[in-house]
TITORVO-745705 format. One record per residue (C-alpha): residue number from 1; residue in one letter; chain; z, x, y. Coordinates in nm, 2 decimals, always signed. Last residue first. Example, Ala and Ser with C-alpha at 12.3 -4.5 7.8 and 13.67 -1.06 7.14 Angstrom:
  resi  resn  chain      up    east   north
     2     S      A   +0.71   +1.37   -0.11
     1     A      A   +0.78   +1.23   -0.45
***
This chain:
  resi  resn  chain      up    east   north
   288     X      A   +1.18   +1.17   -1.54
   287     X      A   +1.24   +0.80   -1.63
   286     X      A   +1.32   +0.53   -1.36
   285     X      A   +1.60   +0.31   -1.42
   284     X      A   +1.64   -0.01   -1.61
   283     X      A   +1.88   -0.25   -1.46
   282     X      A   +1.71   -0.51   -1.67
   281     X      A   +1.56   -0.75   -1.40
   280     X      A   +1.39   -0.44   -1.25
   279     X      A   +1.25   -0.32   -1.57
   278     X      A   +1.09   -0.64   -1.63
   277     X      A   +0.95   -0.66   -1.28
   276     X      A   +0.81   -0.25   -1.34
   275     X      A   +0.69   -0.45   -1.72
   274     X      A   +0.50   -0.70   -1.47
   273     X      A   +0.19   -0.76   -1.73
   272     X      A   +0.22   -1.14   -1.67
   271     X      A   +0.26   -1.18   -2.09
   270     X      A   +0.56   -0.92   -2.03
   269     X      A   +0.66   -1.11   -1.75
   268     X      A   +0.70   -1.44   -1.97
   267     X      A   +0.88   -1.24   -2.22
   266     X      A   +1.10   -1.06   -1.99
   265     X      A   +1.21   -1.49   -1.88
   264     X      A   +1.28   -1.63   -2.24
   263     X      A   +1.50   -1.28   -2.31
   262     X      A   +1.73   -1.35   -1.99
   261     X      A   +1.79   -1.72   -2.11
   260     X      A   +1.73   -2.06   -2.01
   259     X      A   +1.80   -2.22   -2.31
   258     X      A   +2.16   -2.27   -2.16
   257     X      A   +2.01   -2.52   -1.92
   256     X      A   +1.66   -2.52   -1.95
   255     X      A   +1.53   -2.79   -1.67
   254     X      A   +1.81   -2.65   -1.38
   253     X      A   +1.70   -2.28   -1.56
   252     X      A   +1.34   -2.37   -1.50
   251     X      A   +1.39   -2.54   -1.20
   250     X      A   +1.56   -2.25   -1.01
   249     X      A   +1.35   -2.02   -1.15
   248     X      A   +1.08   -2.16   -1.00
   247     X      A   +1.25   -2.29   -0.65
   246     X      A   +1.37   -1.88   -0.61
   245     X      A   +1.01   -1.75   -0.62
   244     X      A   +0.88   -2.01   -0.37
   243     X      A   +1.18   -1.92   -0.12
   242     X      A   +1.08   -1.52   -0.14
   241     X      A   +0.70   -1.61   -0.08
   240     X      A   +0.77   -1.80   +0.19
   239     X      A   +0.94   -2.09   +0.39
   238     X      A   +0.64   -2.24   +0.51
   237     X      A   +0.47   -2.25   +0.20
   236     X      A   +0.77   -2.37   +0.00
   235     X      A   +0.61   -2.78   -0.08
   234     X      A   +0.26   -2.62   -0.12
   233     X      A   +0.34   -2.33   -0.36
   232     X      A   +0.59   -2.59   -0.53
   231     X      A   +0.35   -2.84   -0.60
   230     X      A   +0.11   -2.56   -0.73
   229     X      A   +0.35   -2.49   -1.04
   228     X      A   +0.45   -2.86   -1.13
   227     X      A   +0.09   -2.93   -1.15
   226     X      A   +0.08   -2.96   -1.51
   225     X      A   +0.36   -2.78   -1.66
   224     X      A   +0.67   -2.63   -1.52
   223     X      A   +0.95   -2.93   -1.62
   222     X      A   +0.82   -2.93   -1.98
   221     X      A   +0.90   -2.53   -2.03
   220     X      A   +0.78   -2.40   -2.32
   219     X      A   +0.41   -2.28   -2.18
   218     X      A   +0.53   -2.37   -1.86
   217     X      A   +0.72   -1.98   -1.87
   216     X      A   +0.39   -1.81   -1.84
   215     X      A   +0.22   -2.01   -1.57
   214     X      A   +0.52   -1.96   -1.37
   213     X      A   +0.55   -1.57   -1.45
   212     X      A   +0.18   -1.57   -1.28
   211     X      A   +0.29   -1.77   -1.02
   210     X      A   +0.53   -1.57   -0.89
   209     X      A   +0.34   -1.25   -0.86
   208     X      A   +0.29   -1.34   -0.47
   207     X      A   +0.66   -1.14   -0.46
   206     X      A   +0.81   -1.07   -0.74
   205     X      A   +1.08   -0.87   -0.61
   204     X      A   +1.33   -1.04   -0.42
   203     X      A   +1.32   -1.43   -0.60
   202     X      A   +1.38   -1.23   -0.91
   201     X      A   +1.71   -1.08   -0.74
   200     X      A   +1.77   -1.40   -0.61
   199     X      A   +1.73   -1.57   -0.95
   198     X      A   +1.89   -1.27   -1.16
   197     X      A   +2.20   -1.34   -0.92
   196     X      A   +2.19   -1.67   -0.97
   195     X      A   +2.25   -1.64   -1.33
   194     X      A   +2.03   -1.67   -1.63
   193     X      A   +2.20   -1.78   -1.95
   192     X      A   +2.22   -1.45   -2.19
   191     X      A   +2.07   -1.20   -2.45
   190     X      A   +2.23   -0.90   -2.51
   189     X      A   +1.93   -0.60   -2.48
   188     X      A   +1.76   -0.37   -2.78
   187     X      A   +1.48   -0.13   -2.69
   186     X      A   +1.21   -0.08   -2.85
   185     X      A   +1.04   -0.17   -2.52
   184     X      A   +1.22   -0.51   -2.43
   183     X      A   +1.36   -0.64   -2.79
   182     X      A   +1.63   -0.95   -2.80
   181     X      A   +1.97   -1.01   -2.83
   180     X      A   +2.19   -1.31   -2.91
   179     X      A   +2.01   -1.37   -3.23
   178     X      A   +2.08   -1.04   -3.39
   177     X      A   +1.73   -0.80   -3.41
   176     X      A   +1.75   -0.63   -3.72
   175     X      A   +1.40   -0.83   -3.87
   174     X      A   +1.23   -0.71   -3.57
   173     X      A   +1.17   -0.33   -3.73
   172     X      A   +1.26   -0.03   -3.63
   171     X      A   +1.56   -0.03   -3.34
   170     X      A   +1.59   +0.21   -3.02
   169     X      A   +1.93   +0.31   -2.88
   168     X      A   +2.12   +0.07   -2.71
   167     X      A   +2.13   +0.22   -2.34
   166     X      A   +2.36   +0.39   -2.20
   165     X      A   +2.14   +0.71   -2.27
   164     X      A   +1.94   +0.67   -1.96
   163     X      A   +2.19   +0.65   -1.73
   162     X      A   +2.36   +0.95   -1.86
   161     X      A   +2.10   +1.12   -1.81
   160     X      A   +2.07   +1.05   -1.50
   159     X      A   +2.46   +1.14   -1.43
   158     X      A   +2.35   +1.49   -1.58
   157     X      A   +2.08   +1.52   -1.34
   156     X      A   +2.30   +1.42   -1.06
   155     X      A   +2.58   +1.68   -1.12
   154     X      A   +2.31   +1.95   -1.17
   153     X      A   +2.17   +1.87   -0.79
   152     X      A   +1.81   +1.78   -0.74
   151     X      A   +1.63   +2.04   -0.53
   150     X      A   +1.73   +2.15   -0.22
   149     X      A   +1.66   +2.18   +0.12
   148     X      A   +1.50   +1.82   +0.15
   147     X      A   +1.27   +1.78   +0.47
   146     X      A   +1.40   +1.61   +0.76
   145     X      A   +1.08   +1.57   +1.01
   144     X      A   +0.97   +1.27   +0.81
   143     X      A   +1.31   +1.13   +0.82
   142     X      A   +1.34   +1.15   +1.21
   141     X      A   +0.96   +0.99   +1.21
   140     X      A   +1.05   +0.73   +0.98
   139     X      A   +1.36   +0.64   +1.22
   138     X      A   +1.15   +0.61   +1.51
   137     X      A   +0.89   +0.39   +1.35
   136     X      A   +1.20   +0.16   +1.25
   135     X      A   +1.27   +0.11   +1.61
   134     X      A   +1.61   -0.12   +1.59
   133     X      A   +1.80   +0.18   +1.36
   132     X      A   +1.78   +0.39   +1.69
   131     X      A   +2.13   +0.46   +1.68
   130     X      A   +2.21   +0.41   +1.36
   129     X      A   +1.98   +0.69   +1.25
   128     X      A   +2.20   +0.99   +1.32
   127     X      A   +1.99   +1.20   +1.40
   126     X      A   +2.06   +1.60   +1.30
   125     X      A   +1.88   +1.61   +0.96
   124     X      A   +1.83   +1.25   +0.92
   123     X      A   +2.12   +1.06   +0.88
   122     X      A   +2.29   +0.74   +0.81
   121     X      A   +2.60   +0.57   +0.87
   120     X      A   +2.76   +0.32   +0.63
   119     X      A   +3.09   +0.08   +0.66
   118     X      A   +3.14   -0.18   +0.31
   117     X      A   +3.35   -0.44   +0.28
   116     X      A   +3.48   -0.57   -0.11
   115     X      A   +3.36   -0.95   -0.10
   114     X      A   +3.37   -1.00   -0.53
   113     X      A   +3.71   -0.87   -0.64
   112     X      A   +3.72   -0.61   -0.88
   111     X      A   +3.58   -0.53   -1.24
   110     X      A   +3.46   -0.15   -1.13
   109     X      A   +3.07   -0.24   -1.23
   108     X      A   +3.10   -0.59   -1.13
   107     X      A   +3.26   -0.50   -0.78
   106     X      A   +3.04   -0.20   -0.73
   105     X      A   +2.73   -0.36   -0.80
   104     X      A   +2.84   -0.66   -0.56
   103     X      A   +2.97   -0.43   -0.30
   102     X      A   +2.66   -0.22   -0.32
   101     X      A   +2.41   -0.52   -0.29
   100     X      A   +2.56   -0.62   +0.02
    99     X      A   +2.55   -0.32   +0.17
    98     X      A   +2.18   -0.27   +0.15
    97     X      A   +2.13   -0.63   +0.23
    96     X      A   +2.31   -0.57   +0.58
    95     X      A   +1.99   -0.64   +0.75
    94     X      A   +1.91   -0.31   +0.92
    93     X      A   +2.01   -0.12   +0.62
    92     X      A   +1.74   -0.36   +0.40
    91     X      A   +1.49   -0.28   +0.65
    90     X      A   +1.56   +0.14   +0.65
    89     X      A   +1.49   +0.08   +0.26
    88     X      A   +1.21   -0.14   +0.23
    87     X      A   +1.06   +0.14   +0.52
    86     X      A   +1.17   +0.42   +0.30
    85     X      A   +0.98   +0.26   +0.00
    84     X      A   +0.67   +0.18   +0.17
    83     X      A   +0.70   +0.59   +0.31
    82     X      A   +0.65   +0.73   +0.00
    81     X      A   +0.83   +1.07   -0.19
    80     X      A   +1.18   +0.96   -0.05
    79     X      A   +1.46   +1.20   -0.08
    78     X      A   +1.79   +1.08   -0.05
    77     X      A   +2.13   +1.24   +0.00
    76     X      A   +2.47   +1.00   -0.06
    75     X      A   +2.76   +1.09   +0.12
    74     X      A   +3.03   +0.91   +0.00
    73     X      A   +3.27   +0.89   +0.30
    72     X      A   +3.65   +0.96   +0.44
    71     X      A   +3.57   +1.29   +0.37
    70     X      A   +3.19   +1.39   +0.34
    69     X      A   +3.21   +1.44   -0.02
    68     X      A   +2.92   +1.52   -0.15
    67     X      A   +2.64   +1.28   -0.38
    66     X      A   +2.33   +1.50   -0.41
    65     X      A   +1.92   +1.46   -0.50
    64     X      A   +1.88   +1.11   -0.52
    63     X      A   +1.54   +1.03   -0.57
    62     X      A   +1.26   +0.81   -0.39
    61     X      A   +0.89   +0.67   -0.42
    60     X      A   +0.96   +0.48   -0.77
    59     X      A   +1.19   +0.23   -0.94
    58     X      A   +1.11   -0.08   -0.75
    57     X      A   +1.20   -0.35   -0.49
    56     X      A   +1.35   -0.03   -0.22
    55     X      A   +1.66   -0.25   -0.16
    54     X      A   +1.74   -0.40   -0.50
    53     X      A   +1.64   -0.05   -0.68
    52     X      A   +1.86   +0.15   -0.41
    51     X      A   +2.14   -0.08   -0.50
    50     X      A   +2.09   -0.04   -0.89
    49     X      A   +2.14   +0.33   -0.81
    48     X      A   +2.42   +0.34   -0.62
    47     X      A   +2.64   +0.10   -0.85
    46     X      A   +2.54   +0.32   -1.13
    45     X      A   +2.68   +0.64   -0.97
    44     X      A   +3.02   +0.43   -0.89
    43     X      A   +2.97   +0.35   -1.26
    42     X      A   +2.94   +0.72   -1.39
    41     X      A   +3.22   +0.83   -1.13
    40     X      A   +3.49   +0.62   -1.24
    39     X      A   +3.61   +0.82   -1.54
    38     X      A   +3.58   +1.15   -1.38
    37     X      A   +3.78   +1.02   -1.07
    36     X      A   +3.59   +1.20   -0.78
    35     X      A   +3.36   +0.92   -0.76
    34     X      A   +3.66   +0.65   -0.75
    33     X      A   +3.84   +0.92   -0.48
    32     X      A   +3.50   +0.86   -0.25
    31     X      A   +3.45   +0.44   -0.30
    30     X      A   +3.83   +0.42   -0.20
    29     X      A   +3.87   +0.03   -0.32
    28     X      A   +4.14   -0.23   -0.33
    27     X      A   +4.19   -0.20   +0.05
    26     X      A   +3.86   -0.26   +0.16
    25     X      A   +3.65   -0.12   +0.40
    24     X      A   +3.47   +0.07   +0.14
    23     X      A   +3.27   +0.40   +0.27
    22     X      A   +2.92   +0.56   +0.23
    21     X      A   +2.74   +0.78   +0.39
    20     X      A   +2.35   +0.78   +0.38
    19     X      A   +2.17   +1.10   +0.42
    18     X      A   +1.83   +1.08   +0.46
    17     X      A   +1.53   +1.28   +0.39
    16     X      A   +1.15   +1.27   +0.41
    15     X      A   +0.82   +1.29   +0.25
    14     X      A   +0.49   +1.17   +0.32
    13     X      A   +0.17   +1.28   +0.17
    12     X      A   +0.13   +1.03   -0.15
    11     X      A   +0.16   +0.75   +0.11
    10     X      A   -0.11   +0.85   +0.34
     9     X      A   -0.02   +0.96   +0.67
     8     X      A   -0.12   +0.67   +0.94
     7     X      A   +0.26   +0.57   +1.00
     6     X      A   +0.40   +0.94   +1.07
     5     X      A   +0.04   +1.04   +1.26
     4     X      A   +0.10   +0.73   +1.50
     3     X      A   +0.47   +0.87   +1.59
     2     X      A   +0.32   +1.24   +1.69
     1     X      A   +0.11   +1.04   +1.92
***
């Protein structure tokens, strides 16, 4: 019973905490001594929160509220304001995806070695998750029942803040915007190639919005137009909304080349009204 009321609760009314903790397996890394080093704690901070935007597929419905050194770990404590994201979450933990993001953040963030291992346990007040990680419903409830004790730590604000201000500040007019950048929201971004990491990270979040983006970038993009777009709805059905996202931008950027860029693909979202996708495909985190 008390399991049915945890699912049926509106999203706006659930709540919960977890405590996820955090350790490199690897011997070119100690993930805790890098966030106690003042000068690697801003991108081990980063790393965390680019990995909860991969896992949760947005920017809202959770916060971190303390990193704490649970010695050998990085404790990392979460508070989630709706349950969709908690269940992305819990699902990406299950799969390994949650790890797997980290050590690529982390690697690119701390220029090491791509394939650093990563060991996590998580916690809900006096659960440990892992082990009843195979029923998610479960797991909700234990979070559910964890409530945060406190608010958002100083430490965290401040690395927030941060965040927000490593960003190019805001320009005034088009006419200073260099040829290798482009504008997003005032705001001024390098310009590149597309990578395969933007096309599985696309391929992650857009869900049934693929299309839309499609239909934007045919405009300039010979290989989308006519019925390029439904061909590859009917020829990835089976495989699914994820596989249908990654085939688009896989044959614009095979069509593109080097033309296809970062900028060509946040303007064809902007036309698709998908600014959260935008924001996702920029590392751009949520605002206060």
């Amino acid at each position: 019973l008390q399991k049915l009321t945890v699912s049926s609760l509106n999203d706006r009314a659930w709540s919960g905490c977890v405590v996820l903790f955090l350790r490199c397996c690897s011997p070119e890394l100690d993930l805790l001594s890098c966030y106690k080093d003042q000068q690697e704690k801003f991108s081990i901070f980063k790393a965390i929160k680019l990995t909860l935007t991969d896992v949760a597929a947005g920017l809202d419905g959770y916060e971190i509220l303390k990193l704490h050194d649970a010695d050998p770990f990085l404790g990392v404590e979460l508070k989630f304001t709706e349950i969709v994201p908690c269940r992305r979450f819990l699902d990406s933990y299950v799969s390994g995806s949650l790890l797997q993001f980290l050590s690529q953040h982390v690697s690119r963030l701390l220029s090491l070695p791509d394939g650093l291992g990563m060991n996590a346990t998580l916690k809900a007040g006096t659960h440990t998750l892992d082990h009843s990680i195979q029923d998610p419903e479960l797991c909700l409830q234990h979070i559910y029942q964890s409530q945060p004790m406190r608010l958002r730590d100083d430490e965290v604000t401040q690395l927030e803040q941060q965040l927000q201000n490593s960003y190019i500040p805001p320009i005034q007019t088009r006419k200073e915007v260099p040829k290798n950048c482009f504008l997003f929201q005032k705001r001024l971004f390098d310009d590149r190639p597309l990578t395969a990491g933007d096309q599985q990270r696309f391929a992650s979040h857009v869900g049934r919005d693929w299309k839309r983006v499609g239909r934007a970038l045919q405009k300039n993009c010979r290989a989308l137009k006519g019925t390029a777009i439904d061909n590859l709805a009917y020829e990835y059905e089976r495989e699914g909304l994820y596989e249908q996202a990654y085939q688009l931008l896989g044959r614009f950027i095979q069509s593109e080349g080097r033309n296809a860029k970062l900028g060509r693909l946040i303007s064809a979202l902007e036309e698709a009204k998908l600014i959260s996708m935008a924001e996702i495909m920029l590392d751009i985190q949520p605002r206060e």
